[in-house]
N, CA, C and O atoms as a Tinker XYZ file with bonds, in Angstrom:
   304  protein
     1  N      0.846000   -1.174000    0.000000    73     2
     2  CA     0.000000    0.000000    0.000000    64     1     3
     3  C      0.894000    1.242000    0.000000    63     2     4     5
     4  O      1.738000    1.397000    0.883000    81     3
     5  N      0.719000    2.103000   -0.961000    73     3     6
     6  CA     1.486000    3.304000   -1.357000    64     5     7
     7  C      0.459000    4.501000   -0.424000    63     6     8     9
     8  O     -0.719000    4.807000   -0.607000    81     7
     9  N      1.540000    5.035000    0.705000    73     7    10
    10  CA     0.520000    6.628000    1.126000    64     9    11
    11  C      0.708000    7.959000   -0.072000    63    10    12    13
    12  O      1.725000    8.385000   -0.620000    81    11
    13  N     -0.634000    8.346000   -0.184000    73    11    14
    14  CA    -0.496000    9.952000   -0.918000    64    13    15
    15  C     -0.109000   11.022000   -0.142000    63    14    16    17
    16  O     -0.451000   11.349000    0.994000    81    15
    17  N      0.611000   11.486000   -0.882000    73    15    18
    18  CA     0.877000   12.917000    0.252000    64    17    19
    19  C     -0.352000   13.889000    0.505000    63    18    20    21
    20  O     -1.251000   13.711000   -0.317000    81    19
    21  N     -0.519000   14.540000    1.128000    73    19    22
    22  CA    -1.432000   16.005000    1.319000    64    21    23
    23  C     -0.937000   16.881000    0.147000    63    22    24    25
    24  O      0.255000   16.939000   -0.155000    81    23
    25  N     -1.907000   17.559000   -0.497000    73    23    26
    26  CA    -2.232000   18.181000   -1.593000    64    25    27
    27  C     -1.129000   19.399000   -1.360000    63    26    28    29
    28  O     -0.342000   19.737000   -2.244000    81    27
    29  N     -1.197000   20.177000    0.308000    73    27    30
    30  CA     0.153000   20.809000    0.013000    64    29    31
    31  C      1.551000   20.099000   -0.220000    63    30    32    33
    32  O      2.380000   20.592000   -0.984000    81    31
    33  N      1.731000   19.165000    0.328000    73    31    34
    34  CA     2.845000   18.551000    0.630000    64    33    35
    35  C      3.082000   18.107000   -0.873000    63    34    36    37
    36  O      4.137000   18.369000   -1.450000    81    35
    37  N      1.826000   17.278000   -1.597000    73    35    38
    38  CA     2.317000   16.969000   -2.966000    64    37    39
    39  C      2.795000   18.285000   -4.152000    63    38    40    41
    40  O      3.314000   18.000000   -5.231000    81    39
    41  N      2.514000   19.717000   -3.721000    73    39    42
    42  CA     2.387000   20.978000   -4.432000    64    41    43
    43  C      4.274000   21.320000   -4.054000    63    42    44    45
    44  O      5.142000   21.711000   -4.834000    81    43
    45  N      4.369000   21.012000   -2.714000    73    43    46
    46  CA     6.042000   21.224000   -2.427000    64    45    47
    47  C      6.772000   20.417000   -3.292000    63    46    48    49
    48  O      7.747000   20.925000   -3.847000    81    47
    49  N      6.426000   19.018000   -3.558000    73    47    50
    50  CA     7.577000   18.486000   -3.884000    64    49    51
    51  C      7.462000   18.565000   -5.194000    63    50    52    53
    52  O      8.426000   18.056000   -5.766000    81    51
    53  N      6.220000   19.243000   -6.271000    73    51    54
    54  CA     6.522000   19.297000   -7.580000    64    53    55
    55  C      7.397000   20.833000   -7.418000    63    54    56    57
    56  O      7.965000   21.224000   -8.438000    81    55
    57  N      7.466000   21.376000   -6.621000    73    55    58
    58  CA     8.037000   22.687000   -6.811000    64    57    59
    59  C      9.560000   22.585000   -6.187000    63    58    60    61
    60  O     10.273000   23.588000   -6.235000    81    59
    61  N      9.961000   21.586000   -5.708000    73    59    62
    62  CA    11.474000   21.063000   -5.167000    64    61    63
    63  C     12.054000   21.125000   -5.884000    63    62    64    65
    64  O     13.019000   21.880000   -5.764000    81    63
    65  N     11.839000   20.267000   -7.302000    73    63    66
    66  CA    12.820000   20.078000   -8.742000    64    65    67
    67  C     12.708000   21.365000   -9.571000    63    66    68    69
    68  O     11.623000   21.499000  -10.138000    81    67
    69  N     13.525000   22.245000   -9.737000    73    67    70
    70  CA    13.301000   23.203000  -10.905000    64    69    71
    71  C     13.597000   22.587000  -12.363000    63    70    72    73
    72  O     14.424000   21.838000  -12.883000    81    71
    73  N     12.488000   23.302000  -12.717000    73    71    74
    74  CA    12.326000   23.001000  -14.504000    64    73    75
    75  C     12.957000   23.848000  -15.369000    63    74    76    77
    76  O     12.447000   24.953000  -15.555000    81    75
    77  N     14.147000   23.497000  -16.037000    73    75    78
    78  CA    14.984000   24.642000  -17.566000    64    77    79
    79  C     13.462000   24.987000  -18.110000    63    78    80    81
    80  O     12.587000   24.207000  -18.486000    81    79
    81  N     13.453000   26.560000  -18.011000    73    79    82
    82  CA    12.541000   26.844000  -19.341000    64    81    83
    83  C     12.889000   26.765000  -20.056000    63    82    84    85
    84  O     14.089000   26.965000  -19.866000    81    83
    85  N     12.663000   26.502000  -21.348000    73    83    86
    86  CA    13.213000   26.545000  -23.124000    64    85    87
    87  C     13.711000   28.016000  -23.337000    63    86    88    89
    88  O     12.881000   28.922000  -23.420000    81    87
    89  N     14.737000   28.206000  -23.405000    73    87    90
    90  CA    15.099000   29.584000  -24.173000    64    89    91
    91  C     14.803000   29.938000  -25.446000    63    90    92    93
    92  O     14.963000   29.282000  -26.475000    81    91
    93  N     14.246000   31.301000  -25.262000    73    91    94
    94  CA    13.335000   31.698000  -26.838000    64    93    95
    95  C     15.158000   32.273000  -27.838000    63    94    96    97
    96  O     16.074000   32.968000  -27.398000    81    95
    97  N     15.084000   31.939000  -28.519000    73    95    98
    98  CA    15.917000   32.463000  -29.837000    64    97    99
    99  C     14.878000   32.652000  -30.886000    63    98   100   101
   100  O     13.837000   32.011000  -31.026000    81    99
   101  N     15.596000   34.206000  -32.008000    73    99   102
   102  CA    14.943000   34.261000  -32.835000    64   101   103
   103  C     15.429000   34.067000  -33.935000    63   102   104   105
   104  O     14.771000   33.936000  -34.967000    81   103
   105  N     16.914000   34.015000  -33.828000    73   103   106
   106  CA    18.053000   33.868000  -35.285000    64   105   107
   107  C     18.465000   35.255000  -35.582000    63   106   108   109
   108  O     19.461000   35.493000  -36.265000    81   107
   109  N     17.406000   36.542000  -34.872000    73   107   110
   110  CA    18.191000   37.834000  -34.765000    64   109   111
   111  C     19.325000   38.345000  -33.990000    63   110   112   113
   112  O     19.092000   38.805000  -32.873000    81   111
   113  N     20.375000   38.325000  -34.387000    73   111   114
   114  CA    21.643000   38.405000  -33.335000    64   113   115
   115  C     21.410000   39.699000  -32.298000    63   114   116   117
   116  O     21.588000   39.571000  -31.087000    81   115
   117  N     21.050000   40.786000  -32.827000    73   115   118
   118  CA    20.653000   41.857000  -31.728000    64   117   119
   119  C     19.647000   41.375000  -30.790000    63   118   120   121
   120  O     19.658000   41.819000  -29.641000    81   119
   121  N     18.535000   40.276000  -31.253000    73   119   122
   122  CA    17.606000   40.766000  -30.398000    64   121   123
   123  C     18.152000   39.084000  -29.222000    63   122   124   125
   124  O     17.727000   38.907000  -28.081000    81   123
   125  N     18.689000   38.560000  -29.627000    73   123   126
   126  CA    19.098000   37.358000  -29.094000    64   125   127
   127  C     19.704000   37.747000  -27.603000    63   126   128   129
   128  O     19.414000   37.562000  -26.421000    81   127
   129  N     20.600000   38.320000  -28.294000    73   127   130
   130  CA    21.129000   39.468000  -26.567000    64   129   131
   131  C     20.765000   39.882000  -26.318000    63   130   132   133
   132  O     21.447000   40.165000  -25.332000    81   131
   133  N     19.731000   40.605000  -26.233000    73   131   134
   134  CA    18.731000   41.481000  -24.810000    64   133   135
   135  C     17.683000   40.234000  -24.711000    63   134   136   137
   136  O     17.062000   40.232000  -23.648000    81   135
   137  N     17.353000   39.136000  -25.639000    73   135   138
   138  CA    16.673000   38.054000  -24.707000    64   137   139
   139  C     17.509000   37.309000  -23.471000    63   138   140   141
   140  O     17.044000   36.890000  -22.411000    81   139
   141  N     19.037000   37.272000  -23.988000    73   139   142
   142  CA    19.749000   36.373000  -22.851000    64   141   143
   143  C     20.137000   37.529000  -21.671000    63   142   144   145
   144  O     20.572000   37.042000  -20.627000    81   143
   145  N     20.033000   38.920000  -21.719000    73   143   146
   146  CA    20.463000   40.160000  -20.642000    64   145   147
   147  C     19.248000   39.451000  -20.047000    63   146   148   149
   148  O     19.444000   38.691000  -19.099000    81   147
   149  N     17.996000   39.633000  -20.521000    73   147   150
   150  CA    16.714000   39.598000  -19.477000    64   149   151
   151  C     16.526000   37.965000  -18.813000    63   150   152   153
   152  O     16.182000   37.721000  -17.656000    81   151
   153  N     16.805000   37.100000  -19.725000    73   151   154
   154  CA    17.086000   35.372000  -18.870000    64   153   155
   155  C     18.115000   35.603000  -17.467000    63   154   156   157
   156  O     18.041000   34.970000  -16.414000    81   155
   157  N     18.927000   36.527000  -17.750000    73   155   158
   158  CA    19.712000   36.324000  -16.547000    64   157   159
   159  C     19.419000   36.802000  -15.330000    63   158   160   161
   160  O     19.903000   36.257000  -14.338000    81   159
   161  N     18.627000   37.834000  -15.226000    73   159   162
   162  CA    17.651000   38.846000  -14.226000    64   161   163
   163  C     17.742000   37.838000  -13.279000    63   162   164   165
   164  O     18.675000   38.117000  -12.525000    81   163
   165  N     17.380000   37.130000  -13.066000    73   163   166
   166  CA    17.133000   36.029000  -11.673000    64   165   167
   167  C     18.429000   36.284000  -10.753000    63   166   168   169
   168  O     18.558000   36.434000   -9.538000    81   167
   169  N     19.158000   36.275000  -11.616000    73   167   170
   170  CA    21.129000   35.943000  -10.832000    64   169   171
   171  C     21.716000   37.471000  -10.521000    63   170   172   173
   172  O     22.773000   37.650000   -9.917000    81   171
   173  N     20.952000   38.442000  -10.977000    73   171   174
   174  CA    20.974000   39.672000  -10.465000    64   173   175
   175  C     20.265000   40.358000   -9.248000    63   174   176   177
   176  O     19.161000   39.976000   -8.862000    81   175
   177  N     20.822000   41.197000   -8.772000    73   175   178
   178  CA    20.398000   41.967000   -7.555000    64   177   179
   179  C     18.747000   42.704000   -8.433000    63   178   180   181
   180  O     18.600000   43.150000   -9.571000    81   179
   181  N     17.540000   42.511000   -7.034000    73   179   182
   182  CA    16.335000   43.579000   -8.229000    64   181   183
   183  C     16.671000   44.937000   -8.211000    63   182   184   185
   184  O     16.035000   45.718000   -8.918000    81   183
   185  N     17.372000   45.231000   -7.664000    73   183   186
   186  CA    18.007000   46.831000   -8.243000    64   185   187
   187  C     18.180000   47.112000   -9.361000    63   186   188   189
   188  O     17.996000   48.262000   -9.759000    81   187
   189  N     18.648000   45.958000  -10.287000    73   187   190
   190  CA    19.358000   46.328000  -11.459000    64   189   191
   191  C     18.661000   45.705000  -11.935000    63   190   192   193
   192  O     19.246000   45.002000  -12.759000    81   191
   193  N     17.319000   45.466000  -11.892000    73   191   194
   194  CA    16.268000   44.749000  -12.904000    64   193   195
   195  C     15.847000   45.834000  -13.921000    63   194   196   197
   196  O     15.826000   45.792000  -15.151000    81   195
   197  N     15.470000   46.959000  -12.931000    73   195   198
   198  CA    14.674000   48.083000  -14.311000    64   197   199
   199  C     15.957000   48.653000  -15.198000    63   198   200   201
   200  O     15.853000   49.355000  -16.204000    81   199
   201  N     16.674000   48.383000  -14.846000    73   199   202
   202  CA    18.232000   49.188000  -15.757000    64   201   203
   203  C     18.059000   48.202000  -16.770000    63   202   204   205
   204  O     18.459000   48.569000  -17.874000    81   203
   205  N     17.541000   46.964000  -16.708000    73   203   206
   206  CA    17.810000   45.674000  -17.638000    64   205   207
   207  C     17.231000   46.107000  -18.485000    63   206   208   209
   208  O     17.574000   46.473000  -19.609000    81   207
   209  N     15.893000   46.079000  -17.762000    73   207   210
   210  CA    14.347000   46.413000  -18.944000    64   209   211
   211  C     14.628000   47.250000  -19.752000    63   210   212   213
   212  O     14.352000   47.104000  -20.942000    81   211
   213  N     15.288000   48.395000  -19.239000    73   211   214
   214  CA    15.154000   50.094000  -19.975000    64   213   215
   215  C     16.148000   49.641000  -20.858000    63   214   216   217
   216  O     15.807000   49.864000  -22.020000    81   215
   217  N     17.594000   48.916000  -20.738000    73   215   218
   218  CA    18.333000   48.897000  -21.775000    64   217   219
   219  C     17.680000   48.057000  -22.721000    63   218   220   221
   220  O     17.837000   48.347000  -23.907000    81   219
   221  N     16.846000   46.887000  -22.373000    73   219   222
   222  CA    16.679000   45.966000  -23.075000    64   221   223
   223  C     15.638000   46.805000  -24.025000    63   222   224   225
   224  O     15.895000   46.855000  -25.228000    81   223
   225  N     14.691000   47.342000  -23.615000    73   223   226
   226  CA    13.909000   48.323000  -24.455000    64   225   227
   227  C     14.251000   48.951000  -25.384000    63   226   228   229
   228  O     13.785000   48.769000  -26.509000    81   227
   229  N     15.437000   50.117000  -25.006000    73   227   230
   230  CA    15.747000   50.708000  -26.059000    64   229   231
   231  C     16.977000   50.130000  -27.041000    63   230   232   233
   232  O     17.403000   50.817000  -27.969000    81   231
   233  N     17.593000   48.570000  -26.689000    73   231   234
   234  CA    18.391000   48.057000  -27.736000    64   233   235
   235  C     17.106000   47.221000  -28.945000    63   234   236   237
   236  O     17.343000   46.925000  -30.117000    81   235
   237  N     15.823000   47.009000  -28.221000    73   235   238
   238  CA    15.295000   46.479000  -29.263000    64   237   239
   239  C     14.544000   47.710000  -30.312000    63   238   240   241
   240  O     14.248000   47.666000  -31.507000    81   239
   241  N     14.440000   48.468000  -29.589000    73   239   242
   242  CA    14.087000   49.488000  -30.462000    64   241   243
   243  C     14.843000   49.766000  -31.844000    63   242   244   245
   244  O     14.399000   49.744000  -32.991000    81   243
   245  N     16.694000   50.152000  -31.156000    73   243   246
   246  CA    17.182000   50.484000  -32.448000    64   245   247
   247  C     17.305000   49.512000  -33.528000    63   246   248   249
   248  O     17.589000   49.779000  -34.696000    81   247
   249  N     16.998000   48.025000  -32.891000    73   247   250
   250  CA    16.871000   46.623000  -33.751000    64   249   251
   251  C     15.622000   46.705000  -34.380000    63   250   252   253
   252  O     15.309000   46.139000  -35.427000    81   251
   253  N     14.896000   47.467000  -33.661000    73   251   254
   254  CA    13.427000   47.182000  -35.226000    64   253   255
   255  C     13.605000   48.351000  -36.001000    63   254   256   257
   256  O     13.670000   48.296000  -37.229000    81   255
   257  N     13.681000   49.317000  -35.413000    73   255   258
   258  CA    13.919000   51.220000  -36.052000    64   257   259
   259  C     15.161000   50.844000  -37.281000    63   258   260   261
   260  O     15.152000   51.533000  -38.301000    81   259
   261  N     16.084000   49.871000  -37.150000    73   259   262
   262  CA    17.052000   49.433000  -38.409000    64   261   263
   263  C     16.183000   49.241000  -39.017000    63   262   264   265
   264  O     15.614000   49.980000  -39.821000    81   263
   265  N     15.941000   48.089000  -38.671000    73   263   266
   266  CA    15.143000   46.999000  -39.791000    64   265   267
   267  C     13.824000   47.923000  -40.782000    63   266   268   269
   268  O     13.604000   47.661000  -41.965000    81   267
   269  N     13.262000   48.729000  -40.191000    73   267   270
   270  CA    12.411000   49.769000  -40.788000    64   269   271
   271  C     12.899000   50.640000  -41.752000    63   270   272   273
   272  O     12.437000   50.899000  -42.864000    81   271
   273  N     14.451000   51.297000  -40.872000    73   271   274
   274  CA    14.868000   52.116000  -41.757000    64   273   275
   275  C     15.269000   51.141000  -43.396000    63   274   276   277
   276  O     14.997000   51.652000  -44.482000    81   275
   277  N     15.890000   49.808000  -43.300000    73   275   278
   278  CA    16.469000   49.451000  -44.339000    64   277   279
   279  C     15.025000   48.945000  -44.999000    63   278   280   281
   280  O     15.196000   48.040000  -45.815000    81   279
   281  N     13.971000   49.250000  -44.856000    73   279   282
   282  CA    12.796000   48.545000  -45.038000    64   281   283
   283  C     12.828000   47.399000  -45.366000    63   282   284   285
   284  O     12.945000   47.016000  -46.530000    81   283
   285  N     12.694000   46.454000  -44.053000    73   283   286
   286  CA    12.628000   45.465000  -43.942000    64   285   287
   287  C     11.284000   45.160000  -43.060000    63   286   288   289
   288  O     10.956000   45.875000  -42.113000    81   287
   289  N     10.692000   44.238000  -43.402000    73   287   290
   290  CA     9.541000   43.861000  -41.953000    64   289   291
   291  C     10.242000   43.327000  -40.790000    63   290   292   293
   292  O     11.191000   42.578000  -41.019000    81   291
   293  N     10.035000   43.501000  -39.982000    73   291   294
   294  CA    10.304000   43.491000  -38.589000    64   293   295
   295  C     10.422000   41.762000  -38.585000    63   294   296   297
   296  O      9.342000   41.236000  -38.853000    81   295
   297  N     11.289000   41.019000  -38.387000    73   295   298
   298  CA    11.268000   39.568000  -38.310000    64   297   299
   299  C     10.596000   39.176000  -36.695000    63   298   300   301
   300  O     10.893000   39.674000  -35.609000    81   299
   301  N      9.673000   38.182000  -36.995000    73   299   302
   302  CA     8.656000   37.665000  -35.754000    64   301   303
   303  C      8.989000   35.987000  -35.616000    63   302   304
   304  O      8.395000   35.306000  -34.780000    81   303
């Protein structure tokens, strides 16, 4: 006879093992790096979270604002 755990107790131990999320790539080399700046946020102090965002913001900007200027569609 196998005991079940308690519904919290079974909720702890799926949350014991951490799961790799899949890392998003897009094949855009600019935008690839401000996806891996913002993956790393965890291993950073949250002080330096909104400095992430704001850079990460305005590096994707000048990555689509290129791609516009050379008129290109924005790759998705």
């Amino acid at each position: 006879m196998t005991e079940e755990l308690p519904a919290d107790e079974a909720a702890q131990s799926a949350d014991a093992a951490p799961v790799e999320a899949e890392r998003v790539r897009t094949g855009v080399p600019r935008v690839d790096e401000v996806i891996a700046a913002v993956e790393e946020l965890e291993e950073r102090p949250i002080e330096e979270h909104v400095g992430v965002f704001e850079t990460a913001h305005e590096q994707l900007r000048r990555a689509l604002d290129a791609e516009a200027a050379a008129g290109q569609q924005p790759t998705r």
